[in-house]
C-alpha positions in Angstrom: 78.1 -26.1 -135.9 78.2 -30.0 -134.9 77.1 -32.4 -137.6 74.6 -34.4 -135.5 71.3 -36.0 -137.1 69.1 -32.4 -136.7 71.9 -30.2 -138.3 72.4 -32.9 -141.5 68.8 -33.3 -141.6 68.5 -28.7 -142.3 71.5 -28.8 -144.3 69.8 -31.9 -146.8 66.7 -29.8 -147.0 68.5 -26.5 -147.6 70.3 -28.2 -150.3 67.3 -29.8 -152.1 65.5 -26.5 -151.6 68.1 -24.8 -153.4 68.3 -27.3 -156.7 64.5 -27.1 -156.5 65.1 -22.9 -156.9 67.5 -23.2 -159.8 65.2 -25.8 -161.7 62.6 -23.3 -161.5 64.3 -20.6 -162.1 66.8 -22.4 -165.5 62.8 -24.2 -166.8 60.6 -21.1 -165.9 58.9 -21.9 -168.8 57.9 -25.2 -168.1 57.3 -24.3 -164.0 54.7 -21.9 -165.6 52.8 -24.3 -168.1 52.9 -26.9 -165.4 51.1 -24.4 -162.8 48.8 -23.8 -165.2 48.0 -27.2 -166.0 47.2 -27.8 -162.5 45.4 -25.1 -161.3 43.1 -26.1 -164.4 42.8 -29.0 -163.1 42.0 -28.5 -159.5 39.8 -25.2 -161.2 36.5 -26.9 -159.9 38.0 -27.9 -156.5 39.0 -24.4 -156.0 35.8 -23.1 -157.3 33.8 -25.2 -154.9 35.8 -23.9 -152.1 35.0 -20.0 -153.0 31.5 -21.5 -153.0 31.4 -22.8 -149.8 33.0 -20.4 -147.9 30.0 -18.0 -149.7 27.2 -20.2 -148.6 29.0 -20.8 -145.2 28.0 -16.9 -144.1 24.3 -17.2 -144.4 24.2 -21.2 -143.1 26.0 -20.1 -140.5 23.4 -17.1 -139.5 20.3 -19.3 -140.5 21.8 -22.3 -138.1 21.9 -20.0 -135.0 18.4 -18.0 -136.1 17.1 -21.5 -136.1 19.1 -24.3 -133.8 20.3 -22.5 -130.9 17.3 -22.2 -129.1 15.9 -25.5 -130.1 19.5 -27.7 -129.1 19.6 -26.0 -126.2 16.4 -27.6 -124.5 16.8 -31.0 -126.7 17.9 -33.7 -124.8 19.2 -37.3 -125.8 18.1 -38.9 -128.8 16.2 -35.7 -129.7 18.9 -33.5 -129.6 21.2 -36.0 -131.5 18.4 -36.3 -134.8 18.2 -32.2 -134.5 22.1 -32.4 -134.7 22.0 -34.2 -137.8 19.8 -32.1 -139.3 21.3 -28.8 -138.8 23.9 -28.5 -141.7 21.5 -30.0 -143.8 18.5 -27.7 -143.3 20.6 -24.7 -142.9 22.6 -25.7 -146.6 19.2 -26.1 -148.4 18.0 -23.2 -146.4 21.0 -21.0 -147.7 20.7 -22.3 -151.4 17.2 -21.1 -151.1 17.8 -18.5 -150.0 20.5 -17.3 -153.0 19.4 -18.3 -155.5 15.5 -16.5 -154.1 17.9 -13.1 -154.0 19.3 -13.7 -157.5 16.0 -14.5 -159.0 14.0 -11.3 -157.2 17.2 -9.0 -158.9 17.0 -10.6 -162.4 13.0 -9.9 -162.1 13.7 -6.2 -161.6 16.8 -5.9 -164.0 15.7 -7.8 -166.7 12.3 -5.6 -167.5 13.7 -2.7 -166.5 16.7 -2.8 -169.0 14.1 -4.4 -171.9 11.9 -1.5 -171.3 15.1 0.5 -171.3 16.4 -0.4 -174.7 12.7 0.1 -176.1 12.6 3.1 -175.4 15.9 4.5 -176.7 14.6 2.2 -180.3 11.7 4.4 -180.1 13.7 7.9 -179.4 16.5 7.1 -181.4 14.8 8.4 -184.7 13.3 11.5 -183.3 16.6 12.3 -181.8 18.3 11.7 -185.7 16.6 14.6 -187.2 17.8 17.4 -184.8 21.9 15.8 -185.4 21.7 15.9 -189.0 20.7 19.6 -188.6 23.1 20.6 -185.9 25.7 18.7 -188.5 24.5 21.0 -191.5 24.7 23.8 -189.4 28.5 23.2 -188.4 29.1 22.0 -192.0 27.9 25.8 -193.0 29.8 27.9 -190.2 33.0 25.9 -190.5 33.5 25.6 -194.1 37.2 24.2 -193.8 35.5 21.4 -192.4 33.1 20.9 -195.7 35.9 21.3 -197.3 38.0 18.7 -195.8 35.2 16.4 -196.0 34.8 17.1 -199.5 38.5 16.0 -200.4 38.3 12.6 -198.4 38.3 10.6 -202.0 36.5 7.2 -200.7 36.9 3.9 -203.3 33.6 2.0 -203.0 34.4 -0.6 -205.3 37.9 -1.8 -203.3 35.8 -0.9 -199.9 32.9 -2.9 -201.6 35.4 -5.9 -202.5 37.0 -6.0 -199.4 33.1 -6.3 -197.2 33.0 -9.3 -199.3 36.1 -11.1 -198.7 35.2 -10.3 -194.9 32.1 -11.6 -194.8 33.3 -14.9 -196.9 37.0 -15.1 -195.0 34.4 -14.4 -191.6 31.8 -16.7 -192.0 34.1 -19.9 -191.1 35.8 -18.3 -188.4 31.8 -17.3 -186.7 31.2 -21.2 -186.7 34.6 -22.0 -185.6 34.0 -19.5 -182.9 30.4 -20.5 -182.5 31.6 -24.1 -181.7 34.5 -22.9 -179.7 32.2 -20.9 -177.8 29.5 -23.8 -177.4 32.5 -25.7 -175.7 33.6 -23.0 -173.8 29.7 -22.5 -171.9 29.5 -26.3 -171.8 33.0 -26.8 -169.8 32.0 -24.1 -167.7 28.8 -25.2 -166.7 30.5 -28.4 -165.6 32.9 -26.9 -163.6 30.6 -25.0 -162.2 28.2 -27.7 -161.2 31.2 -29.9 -160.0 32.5 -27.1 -157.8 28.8 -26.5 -156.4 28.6 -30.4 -155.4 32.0 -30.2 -153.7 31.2 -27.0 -152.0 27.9 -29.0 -150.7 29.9 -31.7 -149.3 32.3 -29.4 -147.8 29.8 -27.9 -145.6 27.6 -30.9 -144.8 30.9 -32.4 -143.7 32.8 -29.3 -142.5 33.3 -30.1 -138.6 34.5 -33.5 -139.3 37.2 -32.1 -141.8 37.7 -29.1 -139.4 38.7 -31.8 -136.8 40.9 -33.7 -139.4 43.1 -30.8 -140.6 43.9 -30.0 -137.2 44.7 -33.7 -136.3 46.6 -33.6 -139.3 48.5 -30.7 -138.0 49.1 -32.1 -134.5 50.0 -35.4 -136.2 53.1 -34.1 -138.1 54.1 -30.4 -136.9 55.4 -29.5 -133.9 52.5 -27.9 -131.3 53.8 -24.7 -131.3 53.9 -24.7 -135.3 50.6 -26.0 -135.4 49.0 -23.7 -133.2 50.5 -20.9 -135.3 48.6 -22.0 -138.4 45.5 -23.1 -136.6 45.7 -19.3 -135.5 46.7 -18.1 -138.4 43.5 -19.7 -140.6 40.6 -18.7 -137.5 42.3 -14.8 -138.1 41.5 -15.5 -142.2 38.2 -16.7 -142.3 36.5 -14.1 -139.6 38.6 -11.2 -142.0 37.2 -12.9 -145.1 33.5 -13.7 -142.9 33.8 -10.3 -141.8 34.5 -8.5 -144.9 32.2 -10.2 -147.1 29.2 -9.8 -144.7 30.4 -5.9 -144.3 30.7 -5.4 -148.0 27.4 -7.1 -148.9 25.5 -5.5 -146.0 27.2 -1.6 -147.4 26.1 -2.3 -150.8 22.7 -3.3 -150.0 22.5 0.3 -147.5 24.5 2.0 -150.3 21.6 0.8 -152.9 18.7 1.5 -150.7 19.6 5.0 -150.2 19.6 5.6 -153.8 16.9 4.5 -154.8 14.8 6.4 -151.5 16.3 9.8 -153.3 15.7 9.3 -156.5 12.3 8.4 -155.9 12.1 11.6 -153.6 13.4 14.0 -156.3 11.6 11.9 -159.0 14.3 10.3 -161.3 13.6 7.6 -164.1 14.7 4.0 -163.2 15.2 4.5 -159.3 15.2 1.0 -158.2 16.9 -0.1 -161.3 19.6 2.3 -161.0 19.5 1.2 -157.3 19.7 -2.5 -157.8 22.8 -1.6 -160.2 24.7 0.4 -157.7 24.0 -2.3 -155.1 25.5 -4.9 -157.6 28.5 -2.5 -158.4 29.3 -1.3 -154.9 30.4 -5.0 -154.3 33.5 -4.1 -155.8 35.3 -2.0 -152.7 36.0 1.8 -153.8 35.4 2.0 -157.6 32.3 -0.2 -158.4 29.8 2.4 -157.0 31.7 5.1 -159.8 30.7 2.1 -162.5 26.7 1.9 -161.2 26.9 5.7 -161.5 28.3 6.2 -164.8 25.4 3.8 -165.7 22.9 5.6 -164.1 23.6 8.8 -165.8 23.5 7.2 -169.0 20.1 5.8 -168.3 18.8 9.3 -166.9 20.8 10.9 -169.8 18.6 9.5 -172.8 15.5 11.3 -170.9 16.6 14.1 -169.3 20.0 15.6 -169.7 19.7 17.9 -166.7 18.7 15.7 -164.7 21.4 13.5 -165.4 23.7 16.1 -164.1 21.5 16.3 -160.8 22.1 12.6 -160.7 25.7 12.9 -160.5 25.3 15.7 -157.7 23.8 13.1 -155.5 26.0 10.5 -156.2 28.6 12.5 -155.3 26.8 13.5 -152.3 25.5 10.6 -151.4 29.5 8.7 -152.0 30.9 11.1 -149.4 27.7 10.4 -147.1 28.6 6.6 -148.0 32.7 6.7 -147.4 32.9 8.8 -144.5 30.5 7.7 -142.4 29.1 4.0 -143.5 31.8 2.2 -145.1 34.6 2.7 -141.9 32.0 1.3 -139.4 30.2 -1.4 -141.5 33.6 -2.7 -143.7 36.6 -0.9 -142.7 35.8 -2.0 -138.6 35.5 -5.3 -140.0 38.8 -5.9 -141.8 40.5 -3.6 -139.5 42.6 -2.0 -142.1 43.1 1.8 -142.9 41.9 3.2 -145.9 45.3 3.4 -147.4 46.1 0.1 -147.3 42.4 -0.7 -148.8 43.4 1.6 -151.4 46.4 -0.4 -152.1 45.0 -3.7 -151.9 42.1 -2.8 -154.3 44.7 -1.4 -156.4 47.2 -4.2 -157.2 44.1 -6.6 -156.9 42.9 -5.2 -159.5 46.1 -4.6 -162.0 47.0 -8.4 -161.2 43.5 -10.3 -161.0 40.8 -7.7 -162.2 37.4 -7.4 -160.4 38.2 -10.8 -158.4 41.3 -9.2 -157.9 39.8 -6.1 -155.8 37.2 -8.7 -153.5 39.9 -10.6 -152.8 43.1 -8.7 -152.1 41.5 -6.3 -149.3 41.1 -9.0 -146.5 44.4 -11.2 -147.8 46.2 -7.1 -147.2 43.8 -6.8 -143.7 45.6 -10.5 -142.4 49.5 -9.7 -143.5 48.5 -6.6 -141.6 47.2 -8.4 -138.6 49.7 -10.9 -138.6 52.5 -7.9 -139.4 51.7 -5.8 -136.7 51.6 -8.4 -134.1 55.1 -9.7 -134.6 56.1 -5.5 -135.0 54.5 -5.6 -131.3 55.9 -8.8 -129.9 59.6 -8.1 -131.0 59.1 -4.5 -129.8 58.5 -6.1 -126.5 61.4 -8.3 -126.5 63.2 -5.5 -127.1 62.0 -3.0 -124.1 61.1 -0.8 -126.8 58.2 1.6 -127.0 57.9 3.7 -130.5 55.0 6.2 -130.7 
């Protein structure tokens, strides 16, 4: 290999890439610590980009419900004030719109769970009695178990003592925790509200930065280069577009189906239960199983058959939901096979939790994409053709 200017320039990099490697690998500690730091610090900047890309799906469909028609007969300085206002309207429009949908659920959660709870304070001490008796009853038919009870040799006065050392020790570490926890709600409500402005600014402004990234791009990479990651980012956001507007829309079918056959077959709390699987089936695979178990506990504390009814036609309903509904309306979208959904939901979850599963299915659905497409193209270089 000649030493010319190109080859010294790689080998300089290779070399600094290295050192760089075995740094972080001899001060892993400190690499670690100093990720953290960061990503704490650019926590609302990241947060305001999750936002934005959120709010982006319905501006996007309220600015072509809305401005298509309208900028298409406009002409000159007409169609240059309507152009100004479409990424305004369409962000207040979409913030409206939210936080209108957030609102409407809390209105039918909130009573239904109040009433909920009130009722089980009511049933709880009729339902005593009956316990206590089944208890005696057990107590009287299994007298080992009396027995056993009966040599259990309890000492109130240490078990008193201790309570009060709790209580005492536990009463500075509530305020400590109260004040900790104070802190906690008011940093996150900060970040929060920073990350919302960003995520505003990102959107009023998102062509201009659009045209600046890939300027960027062109400026210092090589045109083939930057045409690969130009690509490479259009194939990510319609995956993530794609998959969040799939996943939203099968929760909201998944929901409305439940609560149209619960209120056929007459169960208690069908449009709670409804909004609750709605909420849960936004986690891919094992959310609706969370709205269920939920359900059944609801239906449970008044009807104990009919919770096992409920469970029939979850199960019913789940196959009626995975076989035919979820592969057209979510698994056409990412264009990934239910294995590798499977997969994705699974290590999301071990690694990041609920977040985890949203995330990892359409990051999985582009290394797939991107995967199969250089399989493909070096097949073809290769006069190959695998079945």
């Amino acid at each position: 290999m000649e030493l010319d200017r190109s080859n010294i320039r790689k080998i300089r990099g290779l070399i600094v890439f290295t050192i760089l490697i075995l740094i972080g690998l001899y001060r892993f500690d400190v690499l670690i610590s100093s990720t953290v730091f960061i990503l704490h610090i650019l926590l609302p900047l990241i947060l305001g980009c999750a936002i934005s890309f959120i709010l982006n799906v319905p501006m996007v469909w309220l600015q072509k419900l809305i401005f298509t028609k309208p900028l298409e007969r406009a002409t000159g300085k007409k169609a240059k004030r309507l152009e100004k206002m479409v990424n305004p309207v369409s962000l207040l429009l979409s913030i409206v719109l939210v936080i209108s949908i957030l609102f409407l659920v809390t209105a039918v959660v909130l009573p239904q769970l109040a009433t909920t709870v009130s009722d089980l304070a009511q049933s709880l001490p009729d339902k005593i009695p009956p316990l206590v008796e089944k208890l005696e009853h057990f107590l009287v038919d299994y007298p080992e178990a009396s027995a056993w009870l009966e040599s259990i040799q309890i000492n109130w006065h240490q078990l008193v003592v201790g309570v009060v050392d709790f209580f005492k020790s536990g009463a500075s570490a509530f305020l400590g925790s109260t004040l900790v926890m104070a802190k906690g709600i008011v940093s996150a409500f900060t970040t929060f509200f920073i990350g919302f402005v960003f995520a505003c600014y990102i959107l009023l402004q998102k062509e201009t930065l659009g045209r600046q990234s890939r300027k960027l791009l062109f400026a210092f990479l090589p045109k083939k280069r930057a045409e690969q990651i130009i690509g490479i980012s259009s194939l990510t956001h319609r995956v993530f577009t794609n998959f969040l507007t799939g996943q939203c829309l099968e929760a909201v079918i998944l929901g409305t189906m439940f609560f149209i056959a619960m209120t056929i077959f007459r169960f208690p709390y069908a449009l709670l239960v409804g909004v609750l699987i709605s909420f849960t089936a936004l986690i891919p695979i094992f959310g609706a199983f969370v709205g269920c178990f939920i359900g059944a506990f609801l239906i449970l504390t008044v009807n104990p058959a009919q919770a096992v009814t409920f469970i029939i036609l979850f199960l019913v309903l789940q196959q009626v939901e995975g076989n035919l509904i979820y592969p057209h309306v979510v698994g056409g979208s990412v264009g990934l096979p239910s294995i590798w959904v499977l997969a994705a939901v699974t290590i999301g979850g071990s690694l990041f939790g609920i977040i985890g599963m949203l995330v990892f299915i359409p990051i999985v659905s582009v290394i797939y994409t991107l995967l199969r497409e250089a399989v493909n193209s070096r097949l073809k270089q290769k006069q190959l053709e695998v079945d």
